[in-house]
KENU-489523 format. One record per residue (C-alpha): residue number from 0; residue in one letter; x, y, z. Coordinates in nm, 2 decimals, always signed. Example, Ala and Ser with C-alpha at 12.3 -4.5 7.8 and 13.67 -1.06 7.14 Angstrom:
2
+-----+--------+--------+--------+--------+
! num ! residu !      X !      Y !      Z !
+-----+--------+--------+--------+--------+
!   0 !      a !  +1.23 !  -0.45 !  +0.78 !
!   1 !      s !  +1.37 !  -0.11 !  +0.71 !
+-----+--------+--------+--------+--------+
end
This chain:
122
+-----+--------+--------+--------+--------+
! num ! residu !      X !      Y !      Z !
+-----+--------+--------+--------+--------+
!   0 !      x !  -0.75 !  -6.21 !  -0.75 !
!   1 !      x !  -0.97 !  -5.94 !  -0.71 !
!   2 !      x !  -0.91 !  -5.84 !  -0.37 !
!   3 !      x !  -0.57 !  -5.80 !  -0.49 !
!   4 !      x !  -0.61 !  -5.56 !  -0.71 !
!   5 !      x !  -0.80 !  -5.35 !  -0.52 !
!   6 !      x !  -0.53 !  -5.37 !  -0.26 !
!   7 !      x !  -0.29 !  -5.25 !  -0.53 !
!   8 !      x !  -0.53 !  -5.01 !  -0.70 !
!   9 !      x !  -0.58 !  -4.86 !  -0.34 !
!  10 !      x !  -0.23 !  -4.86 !  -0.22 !
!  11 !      x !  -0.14 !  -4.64 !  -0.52 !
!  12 !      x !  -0.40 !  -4.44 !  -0.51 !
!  13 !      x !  -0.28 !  -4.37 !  -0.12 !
!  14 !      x !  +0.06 !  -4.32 !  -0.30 !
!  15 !      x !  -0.05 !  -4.05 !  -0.53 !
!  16 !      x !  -0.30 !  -3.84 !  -0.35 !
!  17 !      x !  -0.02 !  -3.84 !  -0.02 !
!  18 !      x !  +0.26 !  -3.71 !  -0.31 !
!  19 !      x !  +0.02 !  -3.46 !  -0.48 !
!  20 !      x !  -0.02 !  -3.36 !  -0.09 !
!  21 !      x !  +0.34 !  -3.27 !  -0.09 !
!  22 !      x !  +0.35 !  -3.10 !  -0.34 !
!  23 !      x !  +0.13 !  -2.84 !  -0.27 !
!  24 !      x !  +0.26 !  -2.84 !  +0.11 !
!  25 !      x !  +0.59 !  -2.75 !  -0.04 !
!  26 !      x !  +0.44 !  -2.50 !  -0.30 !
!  27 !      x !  +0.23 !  -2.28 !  +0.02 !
!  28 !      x !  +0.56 !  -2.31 !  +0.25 !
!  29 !      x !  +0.74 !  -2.17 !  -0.07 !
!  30 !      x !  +0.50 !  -1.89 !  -0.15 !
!  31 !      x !  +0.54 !  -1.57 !  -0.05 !
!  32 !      x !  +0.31 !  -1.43 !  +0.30 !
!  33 !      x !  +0.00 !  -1.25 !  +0.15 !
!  34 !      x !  -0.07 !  -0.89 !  +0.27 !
!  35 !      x !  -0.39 !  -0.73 !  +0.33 !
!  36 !      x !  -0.34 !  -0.38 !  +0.12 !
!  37 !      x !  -0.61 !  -0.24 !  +0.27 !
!  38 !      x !  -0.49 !  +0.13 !  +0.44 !
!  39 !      x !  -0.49 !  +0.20 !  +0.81 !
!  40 !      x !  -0.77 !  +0.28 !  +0.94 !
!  41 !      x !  -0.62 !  +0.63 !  +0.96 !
!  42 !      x !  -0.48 !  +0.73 !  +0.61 !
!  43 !      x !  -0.69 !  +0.98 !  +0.41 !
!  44 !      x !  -0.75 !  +0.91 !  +0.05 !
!  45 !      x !  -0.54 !  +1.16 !  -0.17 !
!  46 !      x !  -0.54 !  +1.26 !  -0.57 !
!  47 !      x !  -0.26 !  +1.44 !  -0.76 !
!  48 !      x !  -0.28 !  +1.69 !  -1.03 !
!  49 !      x !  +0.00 !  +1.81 !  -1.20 !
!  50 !      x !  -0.05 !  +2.14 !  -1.48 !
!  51 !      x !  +0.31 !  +2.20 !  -1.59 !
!  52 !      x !  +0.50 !  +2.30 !  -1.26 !
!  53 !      x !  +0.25 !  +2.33 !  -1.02 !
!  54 !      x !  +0.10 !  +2.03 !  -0.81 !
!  55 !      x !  -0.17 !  +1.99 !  -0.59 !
!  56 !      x !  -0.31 !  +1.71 !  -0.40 !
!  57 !      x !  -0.64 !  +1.67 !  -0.26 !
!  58 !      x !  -0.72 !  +1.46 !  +0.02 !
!  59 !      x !  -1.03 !  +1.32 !  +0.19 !
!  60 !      x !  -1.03 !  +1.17 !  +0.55 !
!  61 !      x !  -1.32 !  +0.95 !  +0.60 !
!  62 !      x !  -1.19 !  +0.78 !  +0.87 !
!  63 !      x !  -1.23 !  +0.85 !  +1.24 !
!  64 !      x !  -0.88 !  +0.92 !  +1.33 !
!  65 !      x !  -0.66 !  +1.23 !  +1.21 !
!  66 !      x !  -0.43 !  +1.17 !  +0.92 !
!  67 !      x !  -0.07 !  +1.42 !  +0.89 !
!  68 !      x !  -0.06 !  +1.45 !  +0.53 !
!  69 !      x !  +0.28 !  +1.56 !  +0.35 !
!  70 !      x !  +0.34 !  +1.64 !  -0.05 !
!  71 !      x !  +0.64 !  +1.59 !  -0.15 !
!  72 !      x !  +0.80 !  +1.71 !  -0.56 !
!  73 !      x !  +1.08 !  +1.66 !  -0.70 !
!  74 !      x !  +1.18 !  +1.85 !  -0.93 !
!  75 !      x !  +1.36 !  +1.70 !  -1.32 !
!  76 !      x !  +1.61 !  +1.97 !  -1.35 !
!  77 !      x !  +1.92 !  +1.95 !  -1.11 !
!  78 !      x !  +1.89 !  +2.30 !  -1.02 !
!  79 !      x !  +1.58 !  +2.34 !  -0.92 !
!  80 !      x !  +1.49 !  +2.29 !  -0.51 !
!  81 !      x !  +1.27 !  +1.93 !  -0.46 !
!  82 !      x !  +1.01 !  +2.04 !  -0.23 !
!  83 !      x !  +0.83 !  +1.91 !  +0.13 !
!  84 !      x !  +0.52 !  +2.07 !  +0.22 !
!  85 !      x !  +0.46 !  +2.14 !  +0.58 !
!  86 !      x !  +0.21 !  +1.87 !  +0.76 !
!  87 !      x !  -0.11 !  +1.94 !  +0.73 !
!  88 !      x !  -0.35 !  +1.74 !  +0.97 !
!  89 !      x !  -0.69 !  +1.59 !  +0.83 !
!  90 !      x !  -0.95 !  +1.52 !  +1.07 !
!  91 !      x !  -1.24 !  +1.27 !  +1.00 !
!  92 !      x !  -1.47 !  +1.38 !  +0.73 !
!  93 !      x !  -1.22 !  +1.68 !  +0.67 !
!  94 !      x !  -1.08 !  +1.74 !  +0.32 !
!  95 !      x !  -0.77 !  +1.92 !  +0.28 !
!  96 !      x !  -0.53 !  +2.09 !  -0.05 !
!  97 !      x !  -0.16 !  +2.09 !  -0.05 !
!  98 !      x !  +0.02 !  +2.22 !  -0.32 !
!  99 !      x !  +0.35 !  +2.28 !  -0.41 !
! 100 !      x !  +0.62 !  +2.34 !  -0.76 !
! 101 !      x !  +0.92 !  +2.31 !  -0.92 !
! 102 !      x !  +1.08 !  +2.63 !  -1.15 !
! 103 !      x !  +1.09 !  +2.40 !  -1.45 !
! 104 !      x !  +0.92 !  +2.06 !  -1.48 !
! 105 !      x !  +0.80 !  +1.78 !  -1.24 !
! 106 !      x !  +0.97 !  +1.46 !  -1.17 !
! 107 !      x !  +0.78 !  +1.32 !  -0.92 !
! 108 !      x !  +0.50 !  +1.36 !  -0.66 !
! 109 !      x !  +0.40 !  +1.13 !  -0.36 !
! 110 !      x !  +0.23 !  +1.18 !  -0.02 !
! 111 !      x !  +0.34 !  +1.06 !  +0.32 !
! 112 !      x !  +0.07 !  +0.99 !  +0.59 !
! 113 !      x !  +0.14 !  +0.98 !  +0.97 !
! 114 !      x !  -0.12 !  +0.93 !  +1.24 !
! 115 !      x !  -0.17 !  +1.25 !  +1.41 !
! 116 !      x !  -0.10 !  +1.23 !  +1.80 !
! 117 !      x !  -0.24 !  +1.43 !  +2.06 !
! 118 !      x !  -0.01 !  +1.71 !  +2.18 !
! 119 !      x !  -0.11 !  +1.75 !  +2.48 !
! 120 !      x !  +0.19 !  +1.66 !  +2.63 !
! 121 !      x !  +0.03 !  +1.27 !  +2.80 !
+-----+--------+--------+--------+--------+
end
């Protein structure tokens, strides 16, 4: 009798631990694919301060390749002219200041990064 219910008690504990294995097969196949949100290994590090209608960003490269930094502003009121700054290249180490503003009051600010490429024309 009591190898029976060992067989029992071991047969459904194969039962449960191969559904609670399902389950969380099913649960990682349903979650979403986790990113790394580290930057590339180009993109400078950039702050934004904004004093009425004036912006400027500041932007710090420590990595070794060049980052093309852009500000961009837009502007709340419907007349006044959103804003893109011209790119501005930051080499490793280098630290750069963009700026830009509206007539009236800001909206929003944000900064686009681009790996610089070489122009030599290869």
């Amino acid at each position: 009798m009591r190898a029976r219910h060992r067989r029992v008690a071991g047969v459904a504990s194969a039962a449960v631990l191969l559904a609670g294995t399902a389950a969380v097969l099913a649960e990682v196949r349903a979650a979403p694919a986790v990113r790394d949100e580290q930057p590339p290994a180009y993109e400078a590090s950039c702050r934004t301060a904004v004093e009425g209608s004036r912006v400027t960003a500041y932007c710090h490269n420590p990595y070794p390749g060049t980052d093309r930094v852009r500000l961009h502003v837009e502007c709340e009121a419907w007349w006044d002219i959103d804003s893109d700054s011209a790119p501005v290249d930051v080499g490793p180490t280098e630290y750069a200041e963009l700026s830009g503003r509206c007539w009236k009051d800001v909206r929003a600010v944000w900064l686009t990064h681009q790996p610089a490429t070489d122009s030599a024309g290869t």
